[in-house]
DSSP file (Angstrom, degrees, kcal/mol; ACC not computed):
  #  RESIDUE AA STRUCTURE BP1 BP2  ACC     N-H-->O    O-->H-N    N-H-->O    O-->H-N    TCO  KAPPA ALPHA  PHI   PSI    X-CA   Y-CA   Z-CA
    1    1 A X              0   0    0      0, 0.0     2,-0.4     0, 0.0     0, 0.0   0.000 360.0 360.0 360.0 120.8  159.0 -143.2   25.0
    2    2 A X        -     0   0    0      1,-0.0     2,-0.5     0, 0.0     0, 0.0  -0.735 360.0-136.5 -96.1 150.6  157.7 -145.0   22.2
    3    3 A X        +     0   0    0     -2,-0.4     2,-0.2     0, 0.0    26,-0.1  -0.665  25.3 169.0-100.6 139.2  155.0 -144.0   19.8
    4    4 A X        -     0   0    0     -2,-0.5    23,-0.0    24,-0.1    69,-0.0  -0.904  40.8 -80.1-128.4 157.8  152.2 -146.1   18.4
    5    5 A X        -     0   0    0     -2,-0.2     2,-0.4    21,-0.0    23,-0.2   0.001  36.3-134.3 -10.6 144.1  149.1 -145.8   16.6
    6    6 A X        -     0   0    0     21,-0.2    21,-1.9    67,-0.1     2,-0.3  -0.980  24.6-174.4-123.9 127.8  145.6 -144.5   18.4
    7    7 A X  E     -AB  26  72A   0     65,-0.6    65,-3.8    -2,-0.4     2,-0.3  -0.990   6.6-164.4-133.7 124.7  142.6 -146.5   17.4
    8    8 A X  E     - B   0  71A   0     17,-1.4     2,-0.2    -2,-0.3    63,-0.2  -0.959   5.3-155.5 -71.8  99.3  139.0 -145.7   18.5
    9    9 A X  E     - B   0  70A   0     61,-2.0    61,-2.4    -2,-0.3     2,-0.5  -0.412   9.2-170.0 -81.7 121.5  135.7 -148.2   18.4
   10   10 A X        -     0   0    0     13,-1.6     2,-0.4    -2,-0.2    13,-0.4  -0.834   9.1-155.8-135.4 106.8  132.5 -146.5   18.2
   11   11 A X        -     0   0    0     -2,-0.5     2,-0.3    57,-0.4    11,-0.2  -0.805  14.3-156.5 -76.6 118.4  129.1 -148.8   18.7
   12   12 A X  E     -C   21   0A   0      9,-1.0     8,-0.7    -2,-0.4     9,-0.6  -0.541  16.1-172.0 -35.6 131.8  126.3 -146.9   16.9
   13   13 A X  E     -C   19   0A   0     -2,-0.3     6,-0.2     6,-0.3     2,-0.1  -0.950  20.6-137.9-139.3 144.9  122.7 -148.0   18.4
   14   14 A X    >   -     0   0    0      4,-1.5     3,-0.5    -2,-0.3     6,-0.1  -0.363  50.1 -85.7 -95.7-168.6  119.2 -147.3   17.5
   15   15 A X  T 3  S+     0   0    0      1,-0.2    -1,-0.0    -2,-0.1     0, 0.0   0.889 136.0  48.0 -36.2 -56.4  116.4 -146.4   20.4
   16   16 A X  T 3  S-     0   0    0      1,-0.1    -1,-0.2     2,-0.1     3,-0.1   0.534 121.0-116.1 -78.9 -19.0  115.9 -150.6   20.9
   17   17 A X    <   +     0   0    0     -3,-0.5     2,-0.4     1,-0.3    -2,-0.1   0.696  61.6 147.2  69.6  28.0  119.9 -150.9   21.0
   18   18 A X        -     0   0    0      1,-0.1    -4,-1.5     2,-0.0    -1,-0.3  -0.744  57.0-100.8 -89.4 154.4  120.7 -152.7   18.3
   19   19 A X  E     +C   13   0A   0     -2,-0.4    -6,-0.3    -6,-0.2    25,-0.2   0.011  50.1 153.7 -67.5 132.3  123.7 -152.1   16.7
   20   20 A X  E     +     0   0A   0     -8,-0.7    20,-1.4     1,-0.2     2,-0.3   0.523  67.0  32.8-140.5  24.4  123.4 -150.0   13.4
   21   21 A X  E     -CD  12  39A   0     -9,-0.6    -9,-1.0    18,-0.2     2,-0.5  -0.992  57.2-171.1-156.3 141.1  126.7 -148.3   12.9
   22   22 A X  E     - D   0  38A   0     16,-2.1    16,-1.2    -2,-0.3     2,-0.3  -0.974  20.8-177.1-128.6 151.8  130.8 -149.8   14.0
   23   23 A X  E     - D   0  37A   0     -2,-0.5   -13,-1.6   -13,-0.4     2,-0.4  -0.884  17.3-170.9-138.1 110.7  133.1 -147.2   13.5
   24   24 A X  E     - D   0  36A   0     12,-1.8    12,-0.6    -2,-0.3     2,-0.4  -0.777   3.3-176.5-101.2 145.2  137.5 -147.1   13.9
   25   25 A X  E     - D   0  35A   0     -2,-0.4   -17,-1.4    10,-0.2     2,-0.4  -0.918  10.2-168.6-130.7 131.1  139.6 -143.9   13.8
   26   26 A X  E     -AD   7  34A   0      8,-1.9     8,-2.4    -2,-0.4     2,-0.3  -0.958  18.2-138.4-130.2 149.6  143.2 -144.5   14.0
   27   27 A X  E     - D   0  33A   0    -21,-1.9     6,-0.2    -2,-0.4   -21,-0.2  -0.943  22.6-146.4 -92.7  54.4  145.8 -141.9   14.6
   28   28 A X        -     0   0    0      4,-1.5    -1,-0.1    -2,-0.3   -24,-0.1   0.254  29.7-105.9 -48.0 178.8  148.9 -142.5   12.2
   29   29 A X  S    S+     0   0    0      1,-0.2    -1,-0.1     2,-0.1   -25,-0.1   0.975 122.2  55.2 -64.5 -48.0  152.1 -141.7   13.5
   30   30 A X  S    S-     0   0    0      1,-0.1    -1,-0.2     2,-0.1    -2,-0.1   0.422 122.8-101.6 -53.6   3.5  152.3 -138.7   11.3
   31   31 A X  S    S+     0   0    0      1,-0.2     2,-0.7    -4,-0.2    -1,-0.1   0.939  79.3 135.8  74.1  20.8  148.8 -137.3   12.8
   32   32 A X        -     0   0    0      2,-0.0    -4,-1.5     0, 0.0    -1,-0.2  -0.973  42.2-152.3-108.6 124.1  146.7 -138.5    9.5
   33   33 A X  E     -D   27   0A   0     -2,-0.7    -6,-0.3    -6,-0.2     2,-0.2  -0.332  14.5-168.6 -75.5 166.6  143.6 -140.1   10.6
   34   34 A X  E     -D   26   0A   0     -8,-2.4    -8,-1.9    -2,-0.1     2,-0.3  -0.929   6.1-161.7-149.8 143.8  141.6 -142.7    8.7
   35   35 A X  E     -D   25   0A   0     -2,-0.2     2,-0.3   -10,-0.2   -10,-0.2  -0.917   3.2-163.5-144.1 145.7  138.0 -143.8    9.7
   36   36 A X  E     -D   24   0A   0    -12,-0.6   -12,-1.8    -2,-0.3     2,-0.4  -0.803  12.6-173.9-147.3 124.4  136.4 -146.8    8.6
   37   37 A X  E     -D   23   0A   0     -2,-0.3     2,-0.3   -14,-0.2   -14,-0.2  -0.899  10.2-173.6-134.8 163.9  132.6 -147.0    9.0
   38   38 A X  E     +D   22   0A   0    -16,-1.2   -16,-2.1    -2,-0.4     2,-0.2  -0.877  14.9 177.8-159.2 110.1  130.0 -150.0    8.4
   39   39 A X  E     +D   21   0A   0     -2,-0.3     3,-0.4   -18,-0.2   -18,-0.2  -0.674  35.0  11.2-115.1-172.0  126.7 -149.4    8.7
   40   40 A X  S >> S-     0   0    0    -20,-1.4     4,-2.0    -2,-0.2     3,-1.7  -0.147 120.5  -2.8  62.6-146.9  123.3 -151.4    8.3
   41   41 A X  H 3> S+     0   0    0      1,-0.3     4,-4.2     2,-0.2     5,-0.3   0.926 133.9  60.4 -67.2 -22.2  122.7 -155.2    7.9
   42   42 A X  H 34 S+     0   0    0     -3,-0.4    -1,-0.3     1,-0.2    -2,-0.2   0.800  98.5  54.9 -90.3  16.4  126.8 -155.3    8.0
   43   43 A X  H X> S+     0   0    0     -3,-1.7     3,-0.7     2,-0.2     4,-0.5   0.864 109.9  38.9 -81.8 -26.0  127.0 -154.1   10.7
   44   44 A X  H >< S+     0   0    0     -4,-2.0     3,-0.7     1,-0.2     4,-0.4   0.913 108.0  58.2 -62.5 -37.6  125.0 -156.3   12.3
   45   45 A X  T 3< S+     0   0    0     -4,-4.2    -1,-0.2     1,-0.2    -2,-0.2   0.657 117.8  45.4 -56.4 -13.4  126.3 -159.4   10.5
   46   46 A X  T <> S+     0   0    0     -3,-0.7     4,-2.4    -5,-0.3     3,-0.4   0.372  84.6  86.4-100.1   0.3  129.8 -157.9   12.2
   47   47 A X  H XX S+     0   0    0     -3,-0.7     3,-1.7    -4,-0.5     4,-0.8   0.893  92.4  48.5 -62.8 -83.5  128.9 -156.9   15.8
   48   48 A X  H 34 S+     0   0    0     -4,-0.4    -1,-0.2     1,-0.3     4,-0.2   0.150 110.7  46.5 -63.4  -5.4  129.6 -160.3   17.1
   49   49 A X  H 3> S+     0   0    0     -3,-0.4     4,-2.0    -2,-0.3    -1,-0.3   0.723 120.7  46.8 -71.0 -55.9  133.2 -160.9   15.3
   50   50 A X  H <X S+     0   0    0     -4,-2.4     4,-1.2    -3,-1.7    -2,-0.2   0.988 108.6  47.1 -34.8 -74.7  133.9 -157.5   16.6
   51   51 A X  H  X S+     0   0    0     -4,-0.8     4,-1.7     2,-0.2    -3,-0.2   0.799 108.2  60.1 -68.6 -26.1  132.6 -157.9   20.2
   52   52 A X  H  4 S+     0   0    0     -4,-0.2     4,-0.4    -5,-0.2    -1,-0.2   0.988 113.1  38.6 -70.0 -46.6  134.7 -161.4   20.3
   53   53 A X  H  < S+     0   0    0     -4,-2.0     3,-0.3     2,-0.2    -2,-0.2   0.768 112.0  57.3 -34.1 -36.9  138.0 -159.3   19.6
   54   54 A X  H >< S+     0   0    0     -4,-1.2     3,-2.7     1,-0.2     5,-0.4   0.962 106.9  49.2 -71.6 -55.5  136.7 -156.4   21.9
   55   55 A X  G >< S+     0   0    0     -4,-1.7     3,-0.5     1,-0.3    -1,-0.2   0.387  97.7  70.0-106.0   9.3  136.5 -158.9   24.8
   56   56 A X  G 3  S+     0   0    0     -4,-0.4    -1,-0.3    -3,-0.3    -2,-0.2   0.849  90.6  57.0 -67.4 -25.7  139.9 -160.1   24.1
   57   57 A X  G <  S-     0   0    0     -3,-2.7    -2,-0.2    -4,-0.2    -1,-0.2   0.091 129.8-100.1 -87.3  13.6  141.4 -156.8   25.3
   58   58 A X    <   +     0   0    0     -3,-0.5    -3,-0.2     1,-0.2     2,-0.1   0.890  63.2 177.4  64.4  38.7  139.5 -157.7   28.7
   59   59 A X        -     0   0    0     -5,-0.4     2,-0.5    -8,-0.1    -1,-0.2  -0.327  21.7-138.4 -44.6 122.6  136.5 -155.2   27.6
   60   60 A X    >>  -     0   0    0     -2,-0.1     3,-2.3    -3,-0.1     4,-0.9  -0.831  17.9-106.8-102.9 149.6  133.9 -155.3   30.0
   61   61 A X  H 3> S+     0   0    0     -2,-0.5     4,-1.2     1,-0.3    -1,-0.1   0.470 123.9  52.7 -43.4  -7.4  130.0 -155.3   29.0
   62   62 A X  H 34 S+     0   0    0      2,-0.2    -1,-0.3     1,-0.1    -3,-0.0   0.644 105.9  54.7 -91.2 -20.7  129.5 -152.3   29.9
   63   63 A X  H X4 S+     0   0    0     -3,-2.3     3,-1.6     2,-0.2    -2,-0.2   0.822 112.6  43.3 -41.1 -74.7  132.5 -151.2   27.8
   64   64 A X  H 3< S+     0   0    0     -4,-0.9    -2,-0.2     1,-0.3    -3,-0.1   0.850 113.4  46.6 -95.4 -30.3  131.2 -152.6   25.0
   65   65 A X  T 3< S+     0   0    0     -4,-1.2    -1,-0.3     2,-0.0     2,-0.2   0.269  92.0 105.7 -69.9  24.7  127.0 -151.4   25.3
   66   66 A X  S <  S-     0   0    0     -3,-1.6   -55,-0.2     2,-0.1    -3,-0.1  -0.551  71.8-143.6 -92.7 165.8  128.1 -148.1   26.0
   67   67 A X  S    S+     0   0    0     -2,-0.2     2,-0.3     2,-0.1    -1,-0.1   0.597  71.4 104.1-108.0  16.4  127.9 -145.2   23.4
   68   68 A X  S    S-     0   0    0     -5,-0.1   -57,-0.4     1,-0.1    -2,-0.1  -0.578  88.3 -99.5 -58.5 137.3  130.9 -143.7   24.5
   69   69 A X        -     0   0    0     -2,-0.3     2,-0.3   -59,-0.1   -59,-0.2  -0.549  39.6-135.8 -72.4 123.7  134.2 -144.5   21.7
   70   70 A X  E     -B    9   0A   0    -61,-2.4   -61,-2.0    -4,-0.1     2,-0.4  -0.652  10.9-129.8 -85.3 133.1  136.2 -147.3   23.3
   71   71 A X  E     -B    8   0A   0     -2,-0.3   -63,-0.3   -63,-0.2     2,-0.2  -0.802  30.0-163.8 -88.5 141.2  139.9 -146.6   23.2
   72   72 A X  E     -B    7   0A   0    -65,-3.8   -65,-0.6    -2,-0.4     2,-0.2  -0.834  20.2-117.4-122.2 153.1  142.0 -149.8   21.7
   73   73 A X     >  -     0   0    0     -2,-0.2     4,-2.4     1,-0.1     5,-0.3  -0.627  34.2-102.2-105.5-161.9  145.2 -150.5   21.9
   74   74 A X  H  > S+     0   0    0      1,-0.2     4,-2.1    -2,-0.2     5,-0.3   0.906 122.5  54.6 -70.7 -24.3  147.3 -150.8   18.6
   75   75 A X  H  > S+     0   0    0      1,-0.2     4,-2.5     2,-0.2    -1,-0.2   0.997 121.5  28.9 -67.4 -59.6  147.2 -154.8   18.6
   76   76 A X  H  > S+     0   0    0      1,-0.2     4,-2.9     2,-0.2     5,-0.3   0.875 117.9  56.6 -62.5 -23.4  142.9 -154.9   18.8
   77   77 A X  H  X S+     0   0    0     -4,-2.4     4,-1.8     1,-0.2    -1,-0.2   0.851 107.1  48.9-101.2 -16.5  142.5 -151.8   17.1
   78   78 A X  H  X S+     0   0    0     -4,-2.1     4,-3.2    -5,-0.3    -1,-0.2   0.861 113.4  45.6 -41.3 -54.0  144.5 -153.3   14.1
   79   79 A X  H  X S+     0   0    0     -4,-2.5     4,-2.7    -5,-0.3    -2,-0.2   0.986 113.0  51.4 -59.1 -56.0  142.4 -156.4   14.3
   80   80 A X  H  X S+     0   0    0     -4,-2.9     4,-1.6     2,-0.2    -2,-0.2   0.821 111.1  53.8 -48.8 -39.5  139.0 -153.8   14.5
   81   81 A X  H  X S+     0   0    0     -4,-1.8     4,-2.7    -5,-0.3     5,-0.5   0.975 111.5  38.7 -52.9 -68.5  140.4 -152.0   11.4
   82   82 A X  H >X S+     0   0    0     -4,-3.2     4,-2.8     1,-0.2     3,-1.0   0.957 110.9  57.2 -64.4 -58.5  140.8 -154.9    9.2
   83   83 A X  H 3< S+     0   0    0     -4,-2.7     5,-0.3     1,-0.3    -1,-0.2   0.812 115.9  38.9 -21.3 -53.0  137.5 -156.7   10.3
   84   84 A X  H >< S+     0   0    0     -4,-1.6     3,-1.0     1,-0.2    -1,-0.3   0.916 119.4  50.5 -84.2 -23.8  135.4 -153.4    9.3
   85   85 A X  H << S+     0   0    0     -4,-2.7     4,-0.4    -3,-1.0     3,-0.4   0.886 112.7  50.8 -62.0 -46.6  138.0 -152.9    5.8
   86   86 A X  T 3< S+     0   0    0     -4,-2.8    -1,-0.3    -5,-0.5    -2,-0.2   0.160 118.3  28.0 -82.5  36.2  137.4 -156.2    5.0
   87   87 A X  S <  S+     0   0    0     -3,-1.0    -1,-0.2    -5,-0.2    -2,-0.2  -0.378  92.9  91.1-156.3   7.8  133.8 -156.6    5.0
   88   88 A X  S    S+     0   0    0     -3,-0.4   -49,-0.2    -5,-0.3    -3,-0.1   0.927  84.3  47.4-109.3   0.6  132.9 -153.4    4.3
   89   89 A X  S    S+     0   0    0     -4,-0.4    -1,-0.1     0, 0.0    -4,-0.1   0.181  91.7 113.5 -88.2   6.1  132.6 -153.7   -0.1
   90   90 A X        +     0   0    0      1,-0.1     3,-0.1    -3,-0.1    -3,-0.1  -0.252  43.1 175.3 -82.4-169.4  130.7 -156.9    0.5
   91   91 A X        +     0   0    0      1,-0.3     2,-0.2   -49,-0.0    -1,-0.1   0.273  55.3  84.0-163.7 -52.0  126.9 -157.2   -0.4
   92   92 A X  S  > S-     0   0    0      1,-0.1     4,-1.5     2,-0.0    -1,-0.3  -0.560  72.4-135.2 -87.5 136.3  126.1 -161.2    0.3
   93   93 A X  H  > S+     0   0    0     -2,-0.2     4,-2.5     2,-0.2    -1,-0.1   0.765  94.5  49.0 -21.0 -73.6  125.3 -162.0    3.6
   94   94 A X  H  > S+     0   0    0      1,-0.2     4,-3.0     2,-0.2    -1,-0.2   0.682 105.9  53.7 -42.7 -43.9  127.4 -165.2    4.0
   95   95 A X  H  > S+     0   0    0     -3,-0.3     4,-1.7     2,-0.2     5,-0.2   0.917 107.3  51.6 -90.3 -35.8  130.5 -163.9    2.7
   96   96 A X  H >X>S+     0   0    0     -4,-1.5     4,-2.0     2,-0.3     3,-1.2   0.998 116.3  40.5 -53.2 -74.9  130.5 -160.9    5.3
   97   97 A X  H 3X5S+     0   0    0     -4,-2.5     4,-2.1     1,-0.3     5,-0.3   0.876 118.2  50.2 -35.9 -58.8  129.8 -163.5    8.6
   98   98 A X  H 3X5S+     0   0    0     -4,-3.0     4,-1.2     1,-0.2    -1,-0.3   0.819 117.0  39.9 -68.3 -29.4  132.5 -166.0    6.8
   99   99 A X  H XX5S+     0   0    0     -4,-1.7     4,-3.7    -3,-1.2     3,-1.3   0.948 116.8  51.6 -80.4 -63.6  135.3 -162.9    6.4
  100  100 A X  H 3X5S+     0   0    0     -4,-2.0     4,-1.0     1,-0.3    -2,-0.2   0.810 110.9  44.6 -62.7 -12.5  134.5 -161.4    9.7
  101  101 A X  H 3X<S+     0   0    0     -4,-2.1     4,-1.5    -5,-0.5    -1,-0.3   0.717 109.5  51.7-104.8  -6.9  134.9 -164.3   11.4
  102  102 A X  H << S+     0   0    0     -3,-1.3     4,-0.4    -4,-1.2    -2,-0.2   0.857 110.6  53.1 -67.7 -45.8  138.2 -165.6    9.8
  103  103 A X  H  < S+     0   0    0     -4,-3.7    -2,-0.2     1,-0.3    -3,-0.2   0.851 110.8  47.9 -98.5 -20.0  139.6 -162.2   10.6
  104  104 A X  H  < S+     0   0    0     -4,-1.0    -1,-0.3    -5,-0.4    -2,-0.2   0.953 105.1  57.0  -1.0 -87.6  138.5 -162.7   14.2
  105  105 A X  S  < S+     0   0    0     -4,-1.5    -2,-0.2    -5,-0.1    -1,-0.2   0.520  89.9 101.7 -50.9  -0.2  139.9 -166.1   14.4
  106  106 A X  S    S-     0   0    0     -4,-0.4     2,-0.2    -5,-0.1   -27,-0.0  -0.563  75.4-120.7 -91.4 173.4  143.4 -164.8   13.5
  107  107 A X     >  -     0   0    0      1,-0.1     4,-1.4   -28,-0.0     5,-0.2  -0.506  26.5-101.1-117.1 166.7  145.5 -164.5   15.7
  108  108 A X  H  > S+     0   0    0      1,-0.2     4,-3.9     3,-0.2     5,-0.5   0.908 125.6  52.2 -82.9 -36.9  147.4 -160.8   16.5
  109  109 A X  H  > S+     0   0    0      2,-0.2     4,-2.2     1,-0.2    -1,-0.2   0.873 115.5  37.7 -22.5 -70.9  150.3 -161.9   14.6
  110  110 A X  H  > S+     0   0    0      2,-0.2     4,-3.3     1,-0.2    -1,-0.2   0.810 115.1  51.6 -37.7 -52.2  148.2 -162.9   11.6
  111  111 A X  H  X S+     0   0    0     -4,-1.4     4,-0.7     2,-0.2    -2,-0.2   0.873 110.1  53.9 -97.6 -40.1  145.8 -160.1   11.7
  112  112 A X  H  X>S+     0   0    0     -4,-3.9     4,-2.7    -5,-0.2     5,-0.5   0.888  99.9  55.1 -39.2 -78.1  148.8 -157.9   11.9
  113  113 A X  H >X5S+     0   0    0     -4,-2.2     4,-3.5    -5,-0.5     3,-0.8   0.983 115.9  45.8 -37.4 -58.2  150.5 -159.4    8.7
  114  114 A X  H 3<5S+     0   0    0     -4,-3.3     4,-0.4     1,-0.3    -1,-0.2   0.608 100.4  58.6 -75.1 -11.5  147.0 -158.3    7.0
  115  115 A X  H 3<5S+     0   0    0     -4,-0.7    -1,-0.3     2,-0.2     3,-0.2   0.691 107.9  51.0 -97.2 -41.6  146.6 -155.1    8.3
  116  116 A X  H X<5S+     0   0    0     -4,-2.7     3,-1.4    -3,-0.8     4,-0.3   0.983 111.4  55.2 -65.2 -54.4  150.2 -154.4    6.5
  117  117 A X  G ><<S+     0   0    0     -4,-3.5     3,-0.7    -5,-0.5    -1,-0.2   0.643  85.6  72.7 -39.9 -36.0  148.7 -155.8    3.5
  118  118 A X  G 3  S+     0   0    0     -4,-0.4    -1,-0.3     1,-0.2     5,-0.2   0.435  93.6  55.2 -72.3   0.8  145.7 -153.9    2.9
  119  119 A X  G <  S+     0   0    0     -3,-1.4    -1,-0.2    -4,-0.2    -2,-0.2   0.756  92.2  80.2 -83.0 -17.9  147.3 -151.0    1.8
  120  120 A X  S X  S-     0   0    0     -3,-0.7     3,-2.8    -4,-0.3     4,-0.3  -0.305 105.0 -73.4 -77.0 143.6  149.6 -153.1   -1.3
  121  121 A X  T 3  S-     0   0    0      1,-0.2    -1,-0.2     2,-0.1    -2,-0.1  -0.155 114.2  -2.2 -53.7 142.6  147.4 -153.6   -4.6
  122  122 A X  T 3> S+     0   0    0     -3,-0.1     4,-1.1     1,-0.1    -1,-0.2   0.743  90.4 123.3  30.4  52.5  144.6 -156.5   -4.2
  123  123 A X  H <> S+     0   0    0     -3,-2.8     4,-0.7    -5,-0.2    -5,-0.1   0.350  78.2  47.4-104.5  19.8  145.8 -157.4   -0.5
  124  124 A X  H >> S+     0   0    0     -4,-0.3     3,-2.8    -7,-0.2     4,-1.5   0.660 118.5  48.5 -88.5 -85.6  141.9 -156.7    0.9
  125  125 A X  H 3> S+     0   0    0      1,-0.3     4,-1.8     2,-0.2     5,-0.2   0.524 113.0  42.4 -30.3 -52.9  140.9 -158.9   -2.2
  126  126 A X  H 3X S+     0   0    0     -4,-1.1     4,-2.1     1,-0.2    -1,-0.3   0.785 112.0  49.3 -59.1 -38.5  143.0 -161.4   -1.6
  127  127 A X  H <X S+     0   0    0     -3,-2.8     4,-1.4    -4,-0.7    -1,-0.2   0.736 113.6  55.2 -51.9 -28.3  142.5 -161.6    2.2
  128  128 A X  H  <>S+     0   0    0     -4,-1.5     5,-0.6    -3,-0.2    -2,-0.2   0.877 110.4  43.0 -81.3 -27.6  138.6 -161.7    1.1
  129  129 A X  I >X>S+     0   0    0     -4,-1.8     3,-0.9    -5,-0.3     4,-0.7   0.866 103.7  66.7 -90.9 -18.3  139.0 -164.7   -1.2
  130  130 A X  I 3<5S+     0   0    0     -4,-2.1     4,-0.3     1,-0.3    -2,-0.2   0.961 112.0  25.2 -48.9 -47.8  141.0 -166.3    1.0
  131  131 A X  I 3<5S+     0   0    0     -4,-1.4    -1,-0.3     2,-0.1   -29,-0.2   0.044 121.8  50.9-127.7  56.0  138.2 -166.8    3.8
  132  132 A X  I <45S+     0   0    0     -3,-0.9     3,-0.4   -33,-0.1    -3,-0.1   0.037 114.4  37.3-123.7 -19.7  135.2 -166.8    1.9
  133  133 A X  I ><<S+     0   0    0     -4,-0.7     3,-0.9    -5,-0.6    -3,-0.1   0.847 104.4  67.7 -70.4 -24.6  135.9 -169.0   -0.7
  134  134 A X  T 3 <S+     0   0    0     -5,-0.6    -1,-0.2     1,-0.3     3,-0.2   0.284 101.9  55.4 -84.5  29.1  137.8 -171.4    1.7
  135  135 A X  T 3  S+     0   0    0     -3,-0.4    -1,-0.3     1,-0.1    -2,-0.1  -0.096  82.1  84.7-131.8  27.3  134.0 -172.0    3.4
  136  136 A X    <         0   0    0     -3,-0.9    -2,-0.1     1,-0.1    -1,-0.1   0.642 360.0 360.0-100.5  -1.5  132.7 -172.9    0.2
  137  137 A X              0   0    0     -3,-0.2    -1,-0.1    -4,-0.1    -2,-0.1   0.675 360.0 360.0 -79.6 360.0  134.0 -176.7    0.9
């Protein structure tokens, strides 16, 4: 039996159901949790980067308005990690959409590689200028 990660997605909603909170936990091997929160306008500027990852893992809609914590497995909940770590020291509008949808677009491979990275000095930063400067041409 092999051991993995445990990563947990939690959609936040007000009364009206829009989103106002994203949430991860993961589950190291060693049993040290980590949880990663985004609230407010990023979360909203992030639902929809998110919810195209969620619906890679064949998520259904019901899945994903529910307000139950969605269980991921280690390959999305990797991707869902970085998305809300990278966009969650950002302040401008633009650069939030343009990061969360580059770390979207990657591929599990990719979005793996970066997920190693973010703990080594300036590999957030560097993943952040990497796709929000490269949409300034």
């Amino acid at each position: 039996m092999t051991r993995s990660e445990n990563y947990i997605c939690q959609i936040d909603r007000d009364d009206d159901g829009r989103v106002i909170a994203l949430i991860v936990i993961s589950t190291d091997l060693d049993g040290t949790e980590r949880q990663v929160r985004v609230n407010g306008y990023r979360a909203i500027h992030v639902a929809a980067s998110l919810q195209d990852v969620l619906q890679t893992a064949k998520l259904r809609g019901r899945e994903l308005t529910s307000s139950k914590p969605i269980p991921l497995s280690p390959q999305i909940g990797v991707h869902v990690e970085l998305i809300l770590r990278a966009v969650k020291p950002i302040k401008r509008v633009d650069r939030i959409t343009a990061v969360a949808e580059g770390v979207a677009g990657m591929s599990r491979e990719e979005a793996a590689y970066w997920h190693a990275q973010i703990n080594r000095r300036n590999g957030l930063r560097a993943l952040r200028l990497l796709l929000a400067e490269g949409n300034k041409r």
